[in-house]
N, C-alpha and C positions, 0 to 999 in steps of 0.2 A: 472637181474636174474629172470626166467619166475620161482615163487617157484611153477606155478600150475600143472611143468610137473612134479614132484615126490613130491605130499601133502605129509602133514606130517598125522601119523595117528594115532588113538585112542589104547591108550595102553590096550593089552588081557590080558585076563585073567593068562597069562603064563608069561607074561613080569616083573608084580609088584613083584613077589615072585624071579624073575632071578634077578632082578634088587636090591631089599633090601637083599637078602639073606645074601649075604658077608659083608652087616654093624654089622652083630650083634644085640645084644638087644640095643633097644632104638636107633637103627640106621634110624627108620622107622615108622612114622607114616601115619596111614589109617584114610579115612573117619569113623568119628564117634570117633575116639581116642580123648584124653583129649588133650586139646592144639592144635589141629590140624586146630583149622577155624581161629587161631589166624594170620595164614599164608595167609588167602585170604582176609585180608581187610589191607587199607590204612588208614596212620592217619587223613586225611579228613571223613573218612568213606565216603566217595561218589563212591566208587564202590567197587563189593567184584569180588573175582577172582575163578578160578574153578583150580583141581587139580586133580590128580589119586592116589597120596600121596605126601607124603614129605621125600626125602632120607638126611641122617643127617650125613655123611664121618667125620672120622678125622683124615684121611692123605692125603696127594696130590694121594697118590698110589688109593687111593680109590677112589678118584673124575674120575681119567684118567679113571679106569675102569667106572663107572658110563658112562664118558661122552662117552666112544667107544662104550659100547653097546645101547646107547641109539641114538647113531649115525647110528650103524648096521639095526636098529630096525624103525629107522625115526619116534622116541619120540621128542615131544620138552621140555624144557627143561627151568624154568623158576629159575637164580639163584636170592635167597634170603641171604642180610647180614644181619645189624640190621633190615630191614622194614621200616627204617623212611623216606626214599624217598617221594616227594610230587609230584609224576608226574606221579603215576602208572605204573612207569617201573617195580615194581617186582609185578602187578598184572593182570592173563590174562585172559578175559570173552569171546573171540571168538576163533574159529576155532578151532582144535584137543587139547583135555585136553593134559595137558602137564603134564612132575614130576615136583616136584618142587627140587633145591635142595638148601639147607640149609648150610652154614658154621659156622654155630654158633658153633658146638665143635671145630673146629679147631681153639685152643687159646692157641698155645705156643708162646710164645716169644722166638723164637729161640737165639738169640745172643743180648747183649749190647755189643758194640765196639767205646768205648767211643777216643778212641786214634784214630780214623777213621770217628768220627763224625757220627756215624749210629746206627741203630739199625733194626734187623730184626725180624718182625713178621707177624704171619699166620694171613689169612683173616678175622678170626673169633676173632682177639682182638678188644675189644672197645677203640676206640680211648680215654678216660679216663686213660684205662689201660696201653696205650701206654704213656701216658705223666707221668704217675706217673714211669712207668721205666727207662722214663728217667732222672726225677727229682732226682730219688734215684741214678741213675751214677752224677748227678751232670751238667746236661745237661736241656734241652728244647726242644721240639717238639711242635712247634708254631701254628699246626694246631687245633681250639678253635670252636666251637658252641653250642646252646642251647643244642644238642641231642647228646652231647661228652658222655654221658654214657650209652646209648645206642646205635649208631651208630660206627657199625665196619669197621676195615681197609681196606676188599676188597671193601663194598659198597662204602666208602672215593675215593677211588683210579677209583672205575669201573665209578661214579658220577664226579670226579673231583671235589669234596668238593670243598666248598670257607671258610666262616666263617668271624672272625672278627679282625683276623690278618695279610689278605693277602695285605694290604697296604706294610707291610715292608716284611712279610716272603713268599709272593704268594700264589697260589693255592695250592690242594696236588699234583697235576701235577710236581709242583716245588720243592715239598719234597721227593721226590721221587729217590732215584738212582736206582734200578732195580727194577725186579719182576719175579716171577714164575708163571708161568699159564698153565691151559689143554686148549687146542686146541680143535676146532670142532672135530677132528680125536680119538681123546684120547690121541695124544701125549702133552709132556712137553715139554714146553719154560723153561731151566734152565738159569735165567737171576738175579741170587742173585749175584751181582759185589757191593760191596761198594767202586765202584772206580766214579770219577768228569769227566774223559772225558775216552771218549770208544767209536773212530769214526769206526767202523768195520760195514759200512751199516745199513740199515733199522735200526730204531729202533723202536722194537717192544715194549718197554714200551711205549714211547708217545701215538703209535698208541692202544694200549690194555685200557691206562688210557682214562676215558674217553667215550669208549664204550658203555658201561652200557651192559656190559655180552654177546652181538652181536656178539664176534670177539674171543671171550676167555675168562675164570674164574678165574679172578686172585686166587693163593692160600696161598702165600708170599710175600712178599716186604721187601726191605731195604729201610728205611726210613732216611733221615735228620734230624740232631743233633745240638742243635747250643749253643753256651754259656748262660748260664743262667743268666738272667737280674740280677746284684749287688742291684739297686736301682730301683723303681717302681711307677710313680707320676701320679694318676689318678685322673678324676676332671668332673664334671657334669657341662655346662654352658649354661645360654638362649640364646639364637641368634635370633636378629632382623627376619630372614629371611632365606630361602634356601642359597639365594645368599650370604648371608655375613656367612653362613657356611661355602658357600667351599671357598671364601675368608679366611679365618679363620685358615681352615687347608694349605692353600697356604702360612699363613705367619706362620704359626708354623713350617714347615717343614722348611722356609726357615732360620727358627733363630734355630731351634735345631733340622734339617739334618734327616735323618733316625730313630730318637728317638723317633718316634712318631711312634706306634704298631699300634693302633686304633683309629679309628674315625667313629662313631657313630651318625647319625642323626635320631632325632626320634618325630614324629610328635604329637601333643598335643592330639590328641585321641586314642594313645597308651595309657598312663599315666590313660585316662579318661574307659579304656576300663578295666584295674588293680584295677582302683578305685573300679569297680563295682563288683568285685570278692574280693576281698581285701582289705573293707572297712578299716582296721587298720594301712593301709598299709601309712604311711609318706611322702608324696613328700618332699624329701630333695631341692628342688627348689619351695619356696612358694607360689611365683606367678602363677604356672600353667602356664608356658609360651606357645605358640602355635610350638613351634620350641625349640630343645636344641640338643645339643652334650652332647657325651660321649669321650673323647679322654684319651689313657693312652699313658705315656711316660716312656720308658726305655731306660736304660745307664750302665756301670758300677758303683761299688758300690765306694764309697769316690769321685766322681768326681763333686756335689755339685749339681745334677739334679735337686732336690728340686727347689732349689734359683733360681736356673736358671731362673725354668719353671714359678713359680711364677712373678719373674723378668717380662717375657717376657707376663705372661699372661697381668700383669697391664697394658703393654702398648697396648696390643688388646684394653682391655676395653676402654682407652681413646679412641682409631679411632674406636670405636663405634659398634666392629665386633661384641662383648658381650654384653648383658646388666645384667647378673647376673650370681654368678658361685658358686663353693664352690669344693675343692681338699679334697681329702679323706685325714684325717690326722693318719688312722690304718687302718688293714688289714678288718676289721669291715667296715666301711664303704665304702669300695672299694668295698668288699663285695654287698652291701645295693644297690650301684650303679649297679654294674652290673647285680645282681637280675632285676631289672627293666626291662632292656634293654632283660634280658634270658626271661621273662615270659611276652613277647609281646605277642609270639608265640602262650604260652597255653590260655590267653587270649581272644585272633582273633579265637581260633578253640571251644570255650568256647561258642561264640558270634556266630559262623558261618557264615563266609563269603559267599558273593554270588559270587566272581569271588577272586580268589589270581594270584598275578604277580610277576616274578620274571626277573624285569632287569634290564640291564646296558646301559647307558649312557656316552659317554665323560663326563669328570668333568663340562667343560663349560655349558654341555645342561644340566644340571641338573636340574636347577632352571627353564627355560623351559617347562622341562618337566614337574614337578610338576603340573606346571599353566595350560598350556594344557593338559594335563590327567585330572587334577581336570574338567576344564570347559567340556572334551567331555562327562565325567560322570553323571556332572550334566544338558546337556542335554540331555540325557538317560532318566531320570529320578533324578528329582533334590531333591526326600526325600533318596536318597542314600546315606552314610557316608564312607569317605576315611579313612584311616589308612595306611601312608605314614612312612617308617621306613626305616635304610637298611646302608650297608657299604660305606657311602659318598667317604672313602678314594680310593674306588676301582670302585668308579661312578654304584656300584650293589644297587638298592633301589626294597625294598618290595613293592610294591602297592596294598593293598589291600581294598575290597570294600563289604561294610556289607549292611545291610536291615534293613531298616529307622526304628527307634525306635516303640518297641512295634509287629514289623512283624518277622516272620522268613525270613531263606534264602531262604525256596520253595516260597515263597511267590513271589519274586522278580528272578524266573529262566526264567520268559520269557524275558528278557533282557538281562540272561546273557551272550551269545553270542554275543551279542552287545555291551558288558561293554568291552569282554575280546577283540574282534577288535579294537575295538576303542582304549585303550592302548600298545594293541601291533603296532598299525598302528602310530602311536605317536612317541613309540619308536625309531621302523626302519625309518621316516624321519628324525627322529634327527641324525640319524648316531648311533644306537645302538641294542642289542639283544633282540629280543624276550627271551633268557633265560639264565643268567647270570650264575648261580651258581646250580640249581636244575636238570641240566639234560632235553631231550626229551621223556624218557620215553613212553606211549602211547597217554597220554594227549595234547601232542604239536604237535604230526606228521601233520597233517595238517596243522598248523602254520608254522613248517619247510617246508614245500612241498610250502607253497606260501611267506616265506620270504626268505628262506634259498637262496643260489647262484646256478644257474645250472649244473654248473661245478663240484663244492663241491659234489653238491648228486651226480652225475652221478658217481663221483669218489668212493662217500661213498658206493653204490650199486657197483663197481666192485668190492671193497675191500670184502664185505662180500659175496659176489659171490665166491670169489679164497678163504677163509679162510675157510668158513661154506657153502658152495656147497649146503646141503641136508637144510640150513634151522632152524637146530634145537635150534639155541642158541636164547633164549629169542625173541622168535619169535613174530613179527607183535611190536619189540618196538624198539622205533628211526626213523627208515627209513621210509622215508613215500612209499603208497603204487605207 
């Protein structure tokens, strides 16, 4: 798509007042308004973004409008859900200031349909909110991560969220039975079906999830329901090594099936990076091992999970996959455990990374990879420090790379370009992604332009060609140029 034969252009003076007018109050915030710069930066802080305002809809009817005339007008259009994105897909610093628009009020929960297994709601629920409606039906929505309380359902859906459940329940991709969305045009995709098969061509949910707002806004969804775990057996353990980790979860799965939710690898200067913010803070594994898991198991309730899992863990331990563990015996220390593993995150941004990575691996390259990503870093520059974390079960690992004690991150930016090649180049020979679970956003486009398949972009560039013609959806993010 040539976008430089109709730019997009800077909204007049005439446009922001046609445009916010029909939100009403608080429908619309301007430069200068309170809360308003909170929309131009990312949670890295490493770039801030530019705006003409922020429009704030709380019905699909309002968005459709929003996005037609800002279609009529060749506005672009950058949407915002929670903001927690790490890859700068909702923040934009070149070319024609864009609106921004906002689904943060649209937070109904339209329906629990528990005898259907679903539930539907608007863009702008946090995924918190979502699980606790289902909890109160009696249900589960297995979609889990650090930023569940702030991160909402269309960013979930538009990102393809991952988290620390999609060993057993998948992506949100998977969660997913339909959606509602406005169109580059202003029209609605009405796709709220809480039905399991629906072969009636294209389907526009796969191709909308995923996105990252390119193609469509999501502004609903029916979401996946599933029975609520009876019984819950979670357990911290040290592991020799990468490799006898996923050994580990290869025999756990194989002695108790599906019941294993999570699994959790998390490398010894995570812990060490907690320590340093959280002096009181307890390693319930005393050794300070250089490696552990986190794995929870659920089952139905009365079927003796416990026993089981203890059972099966002792005999890990003899063939040497563990060498030290400890299972939560209350909701408190299950707790304590997964604290740990959630405040990696605040941590590492605590510390400031000079380069973060996010990807995936076959299960086999894992170990691999580790050792090769560790060595290309440390020929980079060998006072650099890894922080190696991430969803073993679904071969997605954090990689992240800070600046040698006592420096900042500016300190060590002339290299970073080199830290982030070097593990992306890693990756893709081992046979895996440049970006697992965070999306392309604006941050990777040229990572995708030189890993991605040529066929794939040429396809992804007709798709947004026939859908958004003029351009305006979240422009200049994903595709590369």
């Amino acid at each position: 798509m040539d976008m430089t034969a109709r730019p997009l252009i800077e909204p007049g003076p005439d446009d922001i007042p046609a445009l916010a007018g029909p939100l009403g109050p608080g429908g619309a915030l301007m430069p200068g308004d309170d809360g308003f710069e909170r929309y131009l930066h990312e949670p890295r802080d490493r770039w801030r973004g530019r705006a003409a305002c922020v429009l704030r809809p709380r019905t699909t009817g309002e968005v459709a409008g929003l996005v037609a005339a800002c279609n009529a007008r060749r506005i672009g259009i950058v949407p915002v859900s929670g903001g927690t994105g790490l890859v700068a897909g909702q923040i934009i610093d070149k070319g024609a200031t864009p609106v921004i628009l906002s689904l943060e009020r649209m937070t109904r929960i339209r329906a629990v349909l528990p005898e259907d297994g679903a539930l539907i709601a608007e863009a702008g629920v946090t995924l918190s909110e979502v699980q606790a409606a289902a909890a109160a039906a009696g249900r589960l929505y297995p979609l889990s991560m650090a930023s569940e309380g702030a991160c909402r359902v269309g960013g979930n859906l538009a990102t393809n969220a991952g988290g620390v459940q999609v060993l057993r329940y998948g992506n949100a991709r998977d969660l997913c039975l339909g959606v509602e969305a406005v169109m580059a045009d202003g029209s609605v995709h009405h796709g709220l079906k809480a039905l399991r098969k629906d072969n009636t061509g294209y389907d526009l949910r796969h191709l909308l999830i995923g996105s990252e707002g390119t193609l469509g806004i999501i502004t609903a969804a029916v979401l996946k329901l599933f029975p609520a775990p009876g019984e819950v057996v979670t357990g911290m353990l040290a592991v020799p090594s990468p490799a006898a980790a996923v050994a580990l979860l290869h025999a756990l799965r194989d002695r108790l099936g599906d019941g294993v939710t999570a699994f959790e690898l998390i490398g010894g200067q995570g812990p060490a990076f907690i320590q340093r913010f959280h002096p009181d803070w307890h390693d319930p594994l005393a050794g300070k091992p250089d490696w552990r898991v986190l794995v929870e198991i659920t089952g139905p309730a009365d079927a003796g999970l416990a026993e089981r899992a203890e059972t099966v863990l002792a005999g890990l331990f003899e063939e040497g996959l563990a060498e030290d563990g400890i299972l939560a015996s209350s909701g408190q220390q299950r707790d304590a455990m997964w604290w740990l593993r959630e405040t990696i995150p605040e941590a590492n941004r605590k510390v400031g990374a000079v380069s973060s990575h996010d990807i995936s691996v076959p299960l086999s390259s894992i170990p691999a990879f580790i050792e090769e990503a560790g060595r290309a870093v440390a020929a980079i520059d060998p006072a650099l420090t890894v922080n190696c974390f991430g969803h073993v079960g679904d071969g997605n690992l954090h990689f992240n790379v800070f600046p040698a004690p006592g420096r900042s991150r500016a300190d060590h930016d002339p290299v970073r370009p080199a830290v982030k090649t070097a593990i992306h180049e890693t990756a893709h020979r081992l046979g895996g992604s440049i970006s697992a679970e965070h999306g392309i956003g604006r941050l990777k486009r040229a990572d995708l332009a030189k890993f991605g398949d040529p066929a794939k972009l040429a396809a992804m560039r007709a798709i947004k060609a026939a859908l958004d013609p003029n351009g305006i959806l979240n422009p200049g993010a994903v595709i590369p140029d």
